[in-house]
MARPAFI-295193 format. One record per residue: residue number from 1; residue in one letter; x, y, z of N, C-alpha, C in turn. Coordinates in nm, 2 decimals. Layout:
# MARPAFI-295193
- k / r / npx / npy / npz / capx / capy / capz / cpx / cpy / cpz
- NUM / a / X / Y / Z / X / Y / Z / X / Y / Z .
...
***
This chain:
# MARPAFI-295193
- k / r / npx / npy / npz / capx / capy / capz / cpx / cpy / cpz
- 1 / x / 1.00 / 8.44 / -4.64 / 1.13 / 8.39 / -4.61 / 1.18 / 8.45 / -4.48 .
- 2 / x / 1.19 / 8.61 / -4.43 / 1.19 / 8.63 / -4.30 / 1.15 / 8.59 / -4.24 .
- 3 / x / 0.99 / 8.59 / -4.26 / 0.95 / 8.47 / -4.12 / 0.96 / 8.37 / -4.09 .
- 4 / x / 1.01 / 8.31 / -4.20 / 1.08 / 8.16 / -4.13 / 1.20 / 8.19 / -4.06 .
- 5 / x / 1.30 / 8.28 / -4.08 / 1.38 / 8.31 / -4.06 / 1.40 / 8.35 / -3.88 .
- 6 / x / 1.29 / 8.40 / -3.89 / 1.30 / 8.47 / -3.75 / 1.24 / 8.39 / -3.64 .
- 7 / x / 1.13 / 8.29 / -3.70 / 1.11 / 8.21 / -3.69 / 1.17 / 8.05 / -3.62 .
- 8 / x / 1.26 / 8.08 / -3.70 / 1.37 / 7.96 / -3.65 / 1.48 / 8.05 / -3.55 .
- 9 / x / 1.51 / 8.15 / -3.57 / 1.65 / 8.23 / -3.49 / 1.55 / 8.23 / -3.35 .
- 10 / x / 1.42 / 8.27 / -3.37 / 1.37 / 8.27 / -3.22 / 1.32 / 8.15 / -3.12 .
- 11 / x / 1.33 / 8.03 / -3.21 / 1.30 / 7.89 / -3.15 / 1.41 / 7.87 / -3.09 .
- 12 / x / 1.52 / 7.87 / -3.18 / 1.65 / 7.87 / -3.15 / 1.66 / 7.94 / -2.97 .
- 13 / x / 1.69 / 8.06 / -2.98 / 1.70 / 8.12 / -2.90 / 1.59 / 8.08 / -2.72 .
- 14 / x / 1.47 / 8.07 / -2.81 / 1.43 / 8.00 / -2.70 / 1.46 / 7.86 / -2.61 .
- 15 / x / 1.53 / 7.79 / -2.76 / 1.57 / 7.66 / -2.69 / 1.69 / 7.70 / -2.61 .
- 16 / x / 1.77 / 7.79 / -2.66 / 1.92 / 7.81 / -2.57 / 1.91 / 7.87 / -2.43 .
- 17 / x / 1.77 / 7.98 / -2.42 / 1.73 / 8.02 / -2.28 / 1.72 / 7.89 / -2.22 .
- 18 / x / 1.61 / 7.80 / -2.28 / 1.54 / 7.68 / -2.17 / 1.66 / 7.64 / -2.14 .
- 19 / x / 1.74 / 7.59 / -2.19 / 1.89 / 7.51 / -2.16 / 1.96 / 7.55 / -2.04 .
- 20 / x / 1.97 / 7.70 / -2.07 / 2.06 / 7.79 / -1.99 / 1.98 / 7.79 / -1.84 .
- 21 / x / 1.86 / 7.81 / -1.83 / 1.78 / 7.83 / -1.74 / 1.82 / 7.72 / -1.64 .
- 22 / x / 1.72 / 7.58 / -1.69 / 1.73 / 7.43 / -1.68 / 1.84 / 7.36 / -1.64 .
- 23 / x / 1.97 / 7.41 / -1.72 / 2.09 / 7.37 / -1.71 / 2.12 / 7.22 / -1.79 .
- 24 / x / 2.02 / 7.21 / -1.90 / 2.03 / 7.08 / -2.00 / 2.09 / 7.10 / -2.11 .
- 25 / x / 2.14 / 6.98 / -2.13 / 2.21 / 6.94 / -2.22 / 2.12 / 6.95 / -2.40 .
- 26 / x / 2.13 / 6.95 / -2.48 / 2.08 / 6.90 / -2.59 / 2.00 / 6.78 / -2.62 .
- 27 / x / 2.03 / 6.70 / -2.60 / 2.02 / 6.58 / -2.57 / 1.88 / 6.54 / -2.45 .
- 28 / x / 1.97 / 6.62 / -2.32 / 1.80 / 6.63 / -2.25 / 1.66 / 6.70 / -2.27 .
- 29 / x / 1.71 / 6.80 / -2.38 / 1.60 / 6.88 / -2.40 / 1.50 / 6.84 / -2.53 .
- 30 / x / 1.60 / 6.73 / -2.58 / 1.51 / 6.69 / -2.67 / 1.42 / 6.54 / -2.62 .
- 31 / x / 1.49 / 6.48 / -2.49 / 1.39 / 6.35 / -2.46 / 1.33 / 6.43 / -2.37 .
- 32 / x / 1.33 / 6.56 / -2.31 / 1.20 / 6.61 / -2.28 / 1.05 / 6.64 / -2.34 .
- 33 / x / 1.14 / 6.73 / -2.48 / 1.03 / 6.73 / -2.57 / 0.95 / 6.63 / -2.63 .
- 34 / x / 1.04 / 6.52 / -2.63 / 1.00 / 6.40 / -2.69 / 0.90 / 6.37 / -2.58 .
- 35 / x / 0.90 / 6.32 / -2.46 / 0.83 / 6.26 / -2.35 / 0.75 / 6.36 / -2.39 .
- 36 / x / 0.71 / 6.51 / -2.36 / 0.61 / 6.57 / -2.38 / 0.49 / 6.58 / -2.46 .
- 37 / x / 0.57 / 6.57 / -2.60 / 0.51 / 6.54 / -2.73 / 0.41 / 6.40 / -2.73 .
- 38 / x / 0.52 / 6.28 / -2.65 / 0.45 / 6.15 / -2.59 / 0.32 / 6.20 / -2.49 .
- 39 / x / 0.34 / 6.23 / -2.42 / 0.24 / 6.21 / -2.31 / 0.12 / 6.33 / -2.37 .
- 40 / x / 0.12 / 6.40 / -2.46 / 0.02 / 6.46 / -2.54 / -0.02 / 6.41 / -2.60 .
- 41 / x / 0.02 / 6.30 / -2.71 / -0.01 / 6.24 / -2.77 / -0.11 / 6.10 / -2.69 .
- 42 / x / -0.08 / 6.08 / -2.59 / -0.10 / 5.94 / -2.51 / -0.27 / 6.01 / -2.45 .
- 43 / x / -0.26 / 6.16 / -2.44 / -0.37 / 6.25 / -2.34 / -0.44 / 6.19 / -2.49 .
- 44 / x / -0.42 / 6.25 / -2.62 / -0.50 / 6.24 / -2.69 / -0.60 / 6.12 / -2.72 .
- 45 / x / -0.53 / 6.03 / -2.73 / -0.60 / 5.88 / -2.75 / -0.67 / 5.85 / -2.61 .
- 46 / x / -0.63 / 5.86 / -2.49 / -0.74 / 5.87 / -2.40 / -0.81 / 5.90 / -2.37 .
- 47 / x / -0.86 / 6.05 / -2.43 / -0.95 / 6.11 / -2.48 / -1.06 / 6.07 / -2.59 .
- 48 / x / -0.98 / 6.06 / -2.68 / -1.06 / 5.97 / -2.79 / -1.13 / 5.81 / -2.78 .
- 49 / x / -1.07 / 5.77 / -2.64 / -1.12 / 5.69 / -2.62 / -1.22 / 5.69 / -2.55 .
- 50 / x / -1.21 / 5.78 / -2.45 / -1.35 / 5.80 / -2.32 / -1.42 / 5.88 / -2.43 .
- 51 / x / -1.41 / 5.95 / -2.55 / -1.56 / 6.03 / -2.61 / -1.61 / 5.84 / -2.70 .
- 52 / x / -1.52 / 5.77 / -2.72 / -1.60 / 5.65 / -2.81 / -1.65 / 5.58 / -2.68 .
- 53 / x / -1.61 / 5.55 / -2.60 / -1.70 / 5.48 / -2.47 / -1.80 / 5.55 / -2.43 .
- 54 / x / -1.82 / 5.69 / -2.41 / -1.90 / 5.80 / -2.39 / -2.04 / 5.74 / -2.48 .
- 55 / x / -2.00 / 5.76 / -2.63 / -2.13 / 5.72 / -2.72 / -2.11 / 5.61 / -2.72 .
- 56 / x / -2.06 / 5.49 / -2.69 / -2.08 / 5.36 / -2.69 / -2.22 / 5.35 / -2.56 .
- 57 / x / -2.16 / 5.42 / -2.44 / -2.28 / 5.42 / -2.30 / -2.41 / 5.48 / -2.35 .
- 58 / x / -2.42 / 5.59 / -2.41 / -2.51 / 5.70 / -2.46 / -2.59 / 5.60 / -2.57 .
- 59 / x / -2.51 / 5.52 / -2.64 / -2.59 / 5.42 / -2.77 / -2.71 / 5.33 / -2.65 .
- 60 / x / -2.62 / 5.27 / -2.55 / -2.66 / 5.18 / -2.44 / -2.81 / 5.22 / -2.41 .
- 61 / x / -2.75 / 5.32 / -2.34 / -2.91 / 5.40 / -2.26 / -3.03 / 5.40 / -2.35 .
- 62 / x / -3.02 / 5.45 / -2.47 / -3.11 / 5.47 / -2.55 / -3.19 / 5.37 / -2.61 .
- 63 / x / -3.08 / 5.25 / -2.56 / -3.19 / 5.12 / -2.61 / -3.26 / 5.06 / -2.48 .
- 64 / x / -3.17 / 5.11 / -2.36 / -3.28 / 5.08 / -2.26 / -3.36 / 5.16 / -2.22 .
- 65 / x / -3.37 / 5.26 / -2.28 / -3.48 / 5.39 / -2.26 / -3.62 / 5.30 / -2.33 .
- 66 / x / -3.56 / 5.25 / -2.45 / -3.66 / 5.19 / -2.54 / -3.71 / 5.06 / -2.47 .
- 67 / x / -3.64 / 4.97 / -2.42 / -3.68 / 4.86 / -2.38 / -3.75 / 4.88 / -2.22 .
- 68 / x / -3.74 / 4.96 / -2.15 / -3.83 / 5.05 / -2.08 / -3.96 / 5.10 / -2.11 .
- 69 / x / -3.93 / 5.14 / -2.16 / -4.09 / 5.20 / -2.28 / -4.19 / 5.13 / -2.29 .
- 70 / x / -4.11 / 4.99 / -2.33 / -4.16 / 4.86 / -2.36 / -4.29 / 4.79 / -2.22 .
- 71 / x / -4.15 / 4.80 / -2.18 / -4.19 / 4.69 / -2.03 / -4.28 / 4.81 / -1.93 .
- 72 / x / -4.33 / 4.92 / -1.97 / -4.38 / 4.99 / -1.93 / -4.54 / 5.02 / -1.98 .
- 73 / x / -4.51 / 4.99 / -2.09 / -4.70 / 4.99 / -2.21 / -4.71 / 4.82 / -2.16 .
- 74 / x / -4.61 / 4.75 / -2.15 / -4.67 / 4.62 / -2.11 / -4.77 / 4.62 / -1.93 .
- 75 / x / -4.68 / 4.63 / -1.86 / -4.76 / 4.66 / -1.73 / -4.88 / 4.76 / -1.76 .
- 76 / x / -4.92 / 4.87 / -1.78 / -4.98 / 4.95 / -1.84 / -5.15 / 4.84 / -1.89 .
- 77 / x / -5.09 / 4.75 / -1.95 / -5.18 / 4.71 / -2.00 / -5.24 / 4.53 / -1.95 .
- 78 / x / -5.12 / 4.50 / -1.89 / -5.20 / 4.39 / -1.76 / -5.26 / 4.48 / -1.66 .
- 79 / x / -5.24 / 4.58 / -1.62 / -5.34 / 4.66 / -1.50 / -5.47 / 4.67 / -1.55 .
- 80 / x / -5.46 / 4.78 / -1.69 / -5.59 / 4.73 / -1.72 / -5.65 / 4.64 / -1.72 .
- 81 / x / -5.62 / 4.52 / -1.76 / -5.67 / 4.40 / -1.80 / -5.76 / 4.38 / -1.63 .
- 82 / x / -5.66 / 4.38 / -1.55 / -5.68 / 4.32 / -1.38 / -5.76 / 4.46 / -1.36 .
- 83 / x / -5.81 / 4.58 / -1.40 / -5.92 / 4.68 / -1.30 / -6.01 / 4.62 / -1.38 .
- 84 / x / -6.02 / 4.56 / -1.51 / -6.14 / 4.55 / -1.60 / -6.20 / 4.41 / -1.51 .
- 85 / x / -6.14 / 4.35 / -1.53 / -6.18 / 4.16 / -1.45 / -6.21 / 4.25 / -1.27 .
- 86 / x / -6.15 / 4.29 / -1.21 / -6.22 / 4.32 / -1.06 / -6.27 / 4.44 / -1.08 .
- 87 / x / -6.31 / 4.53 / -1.16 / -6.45 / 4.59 / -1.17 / -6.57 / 4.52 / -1.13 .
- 88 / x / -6.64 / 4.46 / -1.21 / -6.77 / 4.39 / -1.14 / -6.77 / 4.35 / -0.98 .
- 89 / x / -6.67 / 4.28 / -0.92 / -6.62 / 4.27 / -0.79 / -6.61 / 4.37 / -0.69 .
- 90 / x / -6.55 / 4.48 / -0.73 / -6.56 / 4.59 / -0.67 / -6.72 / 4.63 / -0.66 .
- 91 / x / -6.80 / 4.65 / -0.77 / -6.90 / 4.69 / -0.75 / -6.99 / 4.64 / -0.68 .
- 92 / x / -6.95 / 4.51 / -0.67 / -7.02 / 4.39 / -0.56 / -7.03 / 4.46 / -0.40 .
- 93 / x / -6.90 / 4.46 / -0.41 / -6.83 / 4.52 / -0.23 / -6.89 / 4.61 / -0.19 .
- 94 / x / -6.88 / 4.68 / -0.30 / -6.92 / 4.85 / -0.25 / -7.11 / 4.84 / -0.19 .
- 95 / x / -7.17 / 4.79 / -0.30 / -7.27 / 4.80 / -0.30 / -7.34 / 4.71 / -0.11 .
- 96 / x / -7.25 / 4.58 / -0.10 / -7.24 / 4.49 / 0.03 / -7.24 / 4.57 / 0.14 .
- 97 / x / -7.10 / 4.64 / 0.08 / -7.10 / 4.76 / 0.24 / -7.16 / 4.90 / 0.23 .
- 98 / x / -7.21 / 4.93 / 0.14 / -7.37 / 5.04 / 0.11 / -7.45 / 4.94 / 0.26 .
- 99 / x / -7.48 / 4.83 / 0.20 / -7.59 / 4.76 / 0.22 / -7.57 / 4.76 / 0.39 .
- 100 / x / -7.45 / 4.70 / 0.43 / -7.39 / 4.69 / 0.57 / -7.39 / 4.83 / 0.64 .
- 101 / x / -7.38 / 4.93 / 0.61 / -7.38 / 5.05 / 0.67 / -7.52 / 5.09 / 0.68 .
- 102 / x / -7.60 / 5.12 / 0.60 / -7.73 / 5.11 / 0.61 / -7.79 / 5.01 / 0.74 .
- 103 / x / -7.78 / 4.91 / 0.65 / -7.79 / 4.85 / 0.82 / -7.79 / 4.87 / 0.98 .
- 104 / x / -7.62 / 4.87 / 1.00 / -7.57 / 4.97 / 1.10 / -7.64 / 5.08 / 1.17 .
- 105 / x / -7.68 / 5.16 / 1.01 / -7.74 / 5.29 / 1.06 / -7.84 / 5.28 / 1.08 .
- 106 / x / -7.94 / 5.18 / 1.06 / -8.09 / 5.13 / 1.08 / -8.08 / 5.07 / 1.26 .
- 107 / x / -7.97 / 4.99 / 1.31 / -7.97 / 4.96 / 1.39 / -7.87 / 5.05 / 1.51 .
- 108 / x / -7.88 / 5.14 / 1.48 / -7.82 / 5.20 / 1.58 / -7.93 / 5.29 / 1.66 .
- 109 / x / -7.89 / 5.25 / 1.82 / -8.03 / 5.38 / 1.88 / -8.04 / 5.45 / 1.82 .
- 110 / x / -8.15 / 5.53 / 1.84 / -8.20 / 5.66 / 1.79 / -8.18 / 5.76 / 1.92 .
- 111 / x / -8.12 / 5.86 / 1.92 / -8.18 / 5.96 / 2.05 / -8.26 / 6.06 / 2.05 .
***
């Protein structure tokens, strides 16, 4: 019971400094608190709203992390497909220009 007491005598008191200080009325000091009380309240839900947009983006990413993944084992696996098919081809070339350098070096003076 005293601490409410003292409690309120010193709210009190504090309200009658701000006034005195401020030079407000009653009246203004309570549509101050009010507006204050408001615009903390207003911070709050703005808040609350950039952390649900926040995981709403964060949900986002994670499914294009996944659908990345995707389109990533897929290329992955047409490449393969295309070294397997120009394998033989390659080994064609290679062996051509074995063959073509050889050559070359067969025909080049001797000193």
């Amino acid at each position: 019971m005293k601490f409410m007491r003292k409690t309120l005598i010193g709210l009190g008191l504090s309200a009658a400094a701000y006034m005195i200080i401020n030079r407000k009325t009653p009246q203004a000091m309570y549509h101050d608190a009010k507006s204050y009380v408001q615009d903390v309240l207003d911070a709050a839900d703005d808040l609350q709203t950039a952390r649900e947009d926040f995981s709403d983006a964060q949900s986002n990413l994670s499914v294009q992390f996944s659908n990345a993944a995707k389109v990533i084992d897929e290329i992955q696996t047409e490449v393969d497909k295309f070294q397997f098919k120009i394998e033989p081809h390659v080994k064609i070339m290679q062996a051509r220009a074995e063959h073509l350098q050889k050559t070359l070096d067969d025909l080049a003076p001797k000193d």
